[in-house]
C-alpha positions in Angstrom: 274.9 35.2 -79.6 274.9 33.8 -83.7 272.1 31.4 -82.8 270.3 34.1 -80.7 270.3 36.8 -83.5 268.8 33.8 -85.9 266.0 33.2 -83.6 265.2 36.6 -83.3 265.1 37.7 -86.3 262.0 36.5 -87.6 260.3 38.3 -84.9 261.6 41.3 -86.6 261.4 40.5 -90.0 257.7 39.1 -90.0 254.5 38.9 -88.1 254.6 36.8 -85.5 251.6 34.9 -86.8 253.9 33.8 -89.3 257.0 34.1 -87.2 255.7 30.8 -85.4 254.7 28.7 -88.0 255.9 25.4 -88.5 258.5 24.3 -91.9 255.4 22.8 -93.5 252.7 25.2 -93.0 254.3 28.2 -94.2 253.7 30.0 -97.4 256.8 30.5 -98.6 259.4 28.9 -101.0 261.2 25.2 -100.7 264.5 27.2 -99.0 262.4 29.0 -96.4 261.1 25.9 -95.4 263.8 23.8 -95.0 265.6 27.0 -93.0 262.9 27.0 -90.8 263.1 23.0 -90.4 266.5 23.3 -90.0 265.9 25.9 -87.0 263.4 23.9 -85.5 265.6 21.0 -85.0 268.8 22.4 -84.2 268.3 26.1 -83.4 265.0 26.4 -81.9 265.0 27.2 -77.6 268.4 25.9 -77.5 270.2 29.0 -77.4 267.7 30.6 -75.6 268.4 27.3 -73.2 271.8 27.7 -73.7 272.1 31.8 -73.0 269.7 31.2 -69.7 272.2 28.3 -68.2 274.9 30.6 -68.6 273.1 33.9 -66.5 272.2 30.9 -64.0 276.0 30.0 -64.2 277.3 34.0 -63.7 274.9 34.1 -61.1 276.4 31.5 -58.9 279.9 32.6 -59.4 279.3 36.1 -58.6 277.6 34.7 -55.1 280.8 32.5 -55.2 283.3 35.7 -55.2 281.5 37.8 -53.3 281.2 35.3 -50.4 284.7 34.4 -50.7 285.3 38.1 -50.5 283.7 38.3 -47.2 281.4 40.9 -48.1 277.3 41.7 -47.7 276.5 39.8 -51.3 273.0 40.5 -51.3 273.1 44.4 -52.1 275.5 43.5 -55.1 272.9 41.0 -56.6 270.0 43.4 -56.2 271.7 46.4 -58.1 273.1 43.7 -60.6 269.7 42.2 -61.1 267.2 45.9 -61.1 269.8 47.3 -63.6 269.1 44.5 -65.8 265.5 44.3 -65.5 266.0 48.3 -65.9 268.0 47.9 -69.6 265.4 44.7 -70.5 262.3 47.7 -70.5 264.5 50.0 -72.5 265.1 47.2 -74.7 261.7 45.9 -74.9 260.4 49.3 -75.5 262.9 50.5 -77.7 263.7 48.0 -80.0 262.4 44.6 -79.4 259.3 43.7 -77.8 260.4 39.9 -77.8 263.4 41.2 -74.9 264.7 38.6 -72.4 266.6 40.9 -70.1 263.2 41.9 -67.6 262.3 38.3 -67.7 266.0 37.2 -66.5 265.7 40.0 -63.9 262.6 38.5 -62.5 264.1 35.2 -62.5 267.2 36.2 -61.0 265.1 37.5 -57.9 263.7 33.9 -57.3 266.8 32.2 -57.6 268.4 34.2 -55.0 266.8 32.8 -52.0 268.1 29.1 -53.6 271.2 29.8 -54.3 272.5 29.1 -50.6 270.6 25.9 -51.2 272.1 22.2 -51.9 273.1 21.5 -55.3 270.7 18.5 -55.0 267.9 20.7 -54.4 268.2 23.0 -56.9 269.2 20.5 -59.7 265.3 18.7 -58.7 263.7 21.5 -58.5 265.1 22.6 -61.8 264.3 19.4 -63.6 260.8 19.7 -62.1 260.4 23.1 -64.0 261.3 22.2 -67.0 259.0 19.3 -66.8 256.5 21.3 -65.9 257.0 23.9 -68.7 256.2 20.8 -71.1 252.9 20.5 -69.6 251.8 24.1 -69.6 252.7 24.5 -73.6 251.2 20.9 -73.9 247.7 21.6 -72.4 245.2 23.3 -74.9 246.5 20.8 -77.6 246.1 17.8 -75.1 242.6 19.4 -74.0 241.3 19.6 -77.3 242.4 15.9 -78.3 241.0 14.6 -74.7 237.9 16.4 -75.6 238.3 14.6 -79.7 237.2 18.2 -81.0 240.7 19.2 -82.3 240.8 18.4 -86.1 244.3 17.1 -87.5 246.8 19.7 -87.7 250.2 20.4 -88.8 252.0 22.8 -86.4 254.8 21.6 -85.0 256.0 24.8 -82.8 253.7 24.5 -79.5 250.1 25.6 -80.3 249.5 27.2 -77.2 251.6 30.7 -78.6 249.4 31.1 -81.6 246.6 31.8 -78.8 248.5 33.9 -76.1 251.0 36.0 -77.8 250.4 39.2 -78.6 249.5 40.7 -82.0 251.8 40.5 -84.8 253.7 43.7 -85.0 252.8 45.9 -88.4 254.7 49.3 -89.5 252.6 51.3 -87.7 250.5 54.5 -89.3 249.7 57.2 -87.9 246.4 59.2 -88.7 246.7 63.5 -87.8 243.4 63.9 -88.2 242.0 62.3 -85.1 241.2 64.9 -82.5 242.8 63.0 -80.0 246.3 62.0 -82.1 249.3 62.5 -79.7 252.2 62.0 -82.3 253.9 58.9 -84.1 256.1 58.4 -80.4 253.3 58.5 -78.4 251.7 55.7 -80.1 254.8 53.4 -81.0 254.8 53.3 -77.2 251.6 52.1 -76.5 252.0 50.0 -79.5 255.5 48.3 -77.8 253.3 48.6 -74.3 250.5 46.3 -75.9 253.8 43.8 -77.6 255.7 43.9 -74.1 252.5 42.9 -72.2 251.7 39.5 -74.4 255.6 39.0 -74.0 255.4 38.9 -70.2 251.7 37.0 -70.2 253.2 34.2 -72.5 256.3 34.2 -70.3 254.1 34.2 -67.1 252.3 30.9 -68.6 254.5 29.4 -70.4 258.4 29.7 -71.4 259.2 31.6 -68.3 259.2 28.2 -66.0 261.5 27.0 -68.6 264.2 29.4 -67.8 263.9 29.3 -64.3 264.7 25.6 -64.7 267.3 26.2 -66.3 269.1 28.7 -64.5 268.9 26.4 -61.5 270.4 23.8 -63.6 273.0 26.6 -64.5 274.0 27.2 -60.9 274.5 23.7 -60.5 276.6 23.4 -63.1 279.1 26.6 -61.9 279.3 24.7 -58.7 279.7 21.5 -59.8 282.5 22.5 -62.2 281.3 22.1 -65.7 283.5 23.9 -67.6 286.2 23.4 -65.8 289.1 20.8 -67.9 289.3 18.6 -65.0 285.9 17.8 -65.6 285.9 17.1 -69.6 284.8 13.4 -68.8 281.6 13.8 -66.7 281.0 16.7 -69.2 281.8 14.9 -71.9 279.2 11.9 -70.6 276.5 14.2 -69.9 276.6 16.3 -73.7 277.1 12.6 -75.4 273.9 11.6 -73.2 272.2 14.9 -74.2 272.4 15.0 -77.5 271.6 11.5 -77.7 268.4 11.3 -76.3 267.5 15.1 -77.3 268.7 15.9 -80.7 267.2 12.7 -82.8 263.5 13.6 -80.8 264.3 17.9 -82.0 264.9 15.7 -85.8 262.1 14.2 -85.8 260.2 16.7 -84.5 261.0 18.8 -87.0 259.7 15.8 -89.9 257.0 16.6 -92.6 253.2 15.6 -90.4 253.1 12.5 -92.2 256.4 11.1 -90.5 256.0 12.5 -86.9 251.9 12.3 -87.3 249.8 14.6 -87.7 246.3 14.6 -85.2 245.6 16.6 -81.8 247.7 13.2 -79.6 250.8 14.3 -81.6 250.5 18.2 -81.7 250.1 17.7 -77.9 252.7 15.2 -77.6 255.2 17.3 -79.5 253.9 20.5 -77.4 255.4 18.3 -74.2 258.4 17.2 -75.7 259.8 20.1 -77.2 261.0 22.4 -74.3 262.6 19.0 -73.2 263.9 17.7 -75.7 265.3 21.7 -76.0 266.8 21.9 -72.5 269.3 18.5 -73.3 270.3 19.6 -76.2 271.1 23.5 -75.1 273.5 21.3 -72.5 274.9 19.0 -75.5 276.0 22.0 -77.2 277.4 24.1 -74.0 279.4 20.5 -73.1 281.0 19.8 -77.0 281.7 23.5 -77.7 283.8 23.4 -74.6 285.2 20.1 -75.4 286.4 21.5 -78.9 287.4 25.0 -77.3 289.5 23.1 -74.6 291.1 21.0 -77.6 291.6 24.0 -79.9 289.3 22.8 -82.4 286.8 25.3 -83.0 287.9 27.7 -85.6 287.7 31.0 -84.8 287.0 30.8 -80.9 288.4 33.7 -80.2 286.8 36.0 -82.4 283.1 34.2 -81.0 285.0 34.6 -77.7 285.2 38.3 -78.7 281.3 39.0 -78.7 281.3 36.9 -75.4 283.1 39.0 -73.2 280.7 42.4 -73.6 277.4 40.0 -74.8 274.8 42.0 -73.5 276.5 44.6 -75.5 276.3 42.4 -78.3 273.1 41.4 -77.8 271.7 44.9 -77.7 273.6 45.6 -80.8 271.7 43.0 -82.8 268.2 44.1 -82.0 269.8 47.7 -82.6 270.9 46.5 -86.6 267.9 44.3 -87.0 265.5 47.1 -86.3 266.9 49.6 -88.4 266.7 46.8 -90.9 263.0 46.2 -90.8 261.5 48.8 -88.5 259.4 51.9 -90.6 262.1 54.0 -89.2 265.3 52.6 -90.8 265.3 50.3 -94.2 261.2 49.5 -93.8 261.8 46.0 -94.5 259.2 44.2 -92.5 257.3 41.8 -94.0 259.2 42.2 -97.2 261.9 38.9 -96.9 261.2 35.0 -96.3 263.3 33.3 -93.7 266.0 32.4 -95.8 266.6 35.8 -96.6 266.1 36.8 -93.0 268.6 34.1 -91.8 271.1 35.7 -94.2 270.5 38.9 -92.9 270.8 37.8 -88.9 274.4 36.4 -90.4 275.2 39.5 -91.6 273.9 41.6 -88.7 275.8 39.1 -86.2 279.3 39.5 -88.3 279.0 43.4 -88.0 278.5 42.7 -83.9 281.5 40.4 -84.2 283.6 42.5 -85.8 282.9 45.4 -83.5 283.5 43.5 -80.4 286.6 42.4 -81.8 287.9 46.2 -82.4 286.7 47.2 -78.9 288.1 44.2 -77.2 291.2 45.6 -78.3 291.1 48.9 -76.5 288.7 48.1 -73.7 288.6 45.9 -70.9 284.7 45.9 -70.7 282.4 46.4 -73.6 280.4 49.9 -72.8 277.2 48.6 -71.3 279.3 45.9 -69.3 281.3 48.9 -68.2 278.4 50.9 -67.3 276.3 47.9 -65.1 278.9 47.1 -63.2 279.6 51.1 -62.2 276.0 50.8 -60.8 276.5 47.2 -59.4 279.7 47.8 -57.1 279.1 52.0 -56.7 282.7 52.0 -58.2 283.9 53.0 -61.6 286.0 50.1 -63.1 289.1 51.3 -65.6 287.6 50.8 -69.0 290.5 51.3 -71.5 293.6 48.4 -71.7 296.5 49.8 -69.6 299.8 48.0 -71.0 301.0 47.6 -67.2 300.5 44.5 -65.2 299.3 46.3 -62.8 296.3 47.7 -64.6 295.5 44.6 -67.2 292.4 42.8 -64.9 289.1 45.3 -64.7 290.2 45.9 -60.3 287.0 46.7 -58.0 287.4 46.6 -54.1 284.2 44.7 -53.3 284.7 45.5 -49.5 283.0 48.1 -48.0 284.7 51.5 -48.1 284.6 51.8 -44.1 286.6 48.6 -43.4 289.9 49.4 -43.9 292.4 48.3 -46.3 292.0 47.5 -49.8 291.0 44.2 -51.1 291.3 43.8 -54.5 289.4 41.0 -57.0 289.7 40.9 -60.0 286.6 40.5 -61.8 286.8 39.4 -65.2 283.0 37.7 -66.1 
């Protein structure tokens, strides 16, 4: 959730335009561009990598309790899954137009079907997309150096979003005078209608092959017992491995043009690698911060653990603060900050989530959004405030159906 609020908030903060330009092509001071180097190499699509292989991990233990609690698991997944893709438009519309929630609903339908599927499968078929996410970002730069037209450049995000995201969001004004003005609502809607809809094409084309990749690779990983301790050394091989081959190409990557070159072959190469070179080291990080969490040396894991159990809580929250921080309607400050100041104000944003998660978890069981979906999911309402008693301590639903006799409780605490 920290390294998602510092990726989104330029997004917020900025037009996008400028949002996606490289460290060395931006117009702003010495700081901002070593913050947005610094992103690139070590923040950049790996918490995005990182959050998707864990909804690819919840989805496979959720299949995993509900078939071990001999019930009908497919009506459970669809209610889980349309409720998210319900809260992603309300999102995307509301607040952010950048929102990931419809986009993990849509891939959550396709990995159902697979899910009943061998390990083996699904872990091919997930390296495949991710491969084959490299070559969709990679093709207009490879098509304009194959065609020796493209003229040296010095992007180093993928060049292919500059050409099929949508417009970069401005405080929109609103003009009474036309005959045919509706009201300042009406047209921030169709304004987040025209943002949502270059979201989804780009996700369509591009990043969204990506996630499904990895979300496979994430329902490998629940079943092959990642995070469990038993299974620190093969986890421990495979983060070492990771970051090895991934982190020193996200380095370089990230390297003034004249180090990493700067002509159409290297834009496109870089376009290819990147999502890659992403993907391992979203997997390093998931296998040392559960090393260090196992070994009790990550200070403060259990406040981070806080904004963990009720994240799409928190994650709602964030866009919530950012946009009152830069949206016309709160402080107005789009446009107004570089990215070091925006960085500093995702840290701030993400310590006033923190802190509220931390008060909540004291009280509740489930943060209230958590609470809410999974009333809708299982057609039962969970107990939301901490009860003292054993009894009550767990968040108790009776996944059986209600015509087949006695209760049979799981406790569900993901």
């Amino acid at each position: 959730m920290l390294g998602i609020v510092i990726e989104n908030v330029r997004f917020f903060s900025m037009p996008t335009a400028r949002a996606i330009m490289g460290p060395w092509t931006i117009d702003g001071s010495v700081l901002d561009r070593v913050v947005v180097a610094l992103d690139l190499a070590f923040g950049h699509q790996k918490f995005l990598a990182l959050f998707t292989v864990l909804f690819g991990f919840g989805l496979a233990a959720q299949r995993a309790r509900l078939v071990a609690s001999d019930v009908l698991f497919l009506p459970f997944e669809l209610r889980r899954i349309i409720w998210l893709g319900a809260i992603g438009l309300l999102h995307a519309f509301g607040l952010f137009f950048g929102d990931i929630l419809f986009v993990f609903a849509g891939i959550g339908l396709m990995t159902l079907p697979l899910l009943g599927r061998s390990t083996r499968m699904r872990l091919t078929i997930g390296l495949l997309l991710i491969l084959f996410s490299g070559m969709l970002v990679a093709r207009a730069p490879a098509q304009r150096w194959l065609s020796q037209t493209a003229e040296p450049t010095a992007l180093v995000v993928d060049e292919a979003r500059e050409e099929t995201t949508a417009p970069p969001p401005t405080t929109p004004t609103f003009d009474g005078s036309s005959p045919r003005a509706t009201g300042p609502w009406i047209d921030v809607v169709r304004e987040r209608a025209g943002f949502w809809r270059g979201s989804m094409s780009y996700a369509v084309r591009f990043y969204g092959w990506l996630l499904f990749g990895l979300v496979l690779l994430g329902t490998v990983l629940q079943e092959r017992g990642f995070f469990r301790p038993d299974a620190r050394p093969w986890r421990s091989r495979v983060a070492i491995g990771c970051l090895t081959v991934g982190l020193p190409l996200e380095v370089m990557h990230a390297l003034p043009p004249e180090f990493r070159g700067a002509g159409a072959g290297a834009a496109a190469w870089w376009a290819f690698i990147h999502p890659l070179a992403a993907a391992a080291v979203a997997l390093g990080y998931a296998g040392i911060i559960t090393n260090l969490v196992e070994r009790g040396s990550l200070p403060l894991a259990r406040w981070f653990a806080a904004a963990g159990r009720m994240s799409l809580t928190a994650y709602l929250l964030e866009s919530l603060l950012l946009a009152a921080t830069f949206r016309w309607w709160g402080l107005g400050w789009f446009g107004e900050v570089g990215n070091a100041s925006a960085v500093l104000i995702a840290l701030a944003a993400y310590a006033i989530v923190l802190a509220a998660c931390i008060l909540w978890n004291r009280s509740f069981l489930l943060g209230p959004l958590e609470w809410i979906w999974r009333w809708f999911t299982y057609l039962q309402r969970p107990p939301l405030r901490r009860d003292p008693s054993p009894r009550t301590t767990d968040a108790m639903i009776d996944l059986r159906p209600r015509t087949s006799g006695p209760d049979d409780k799981e406790t569900l605490d993901d």
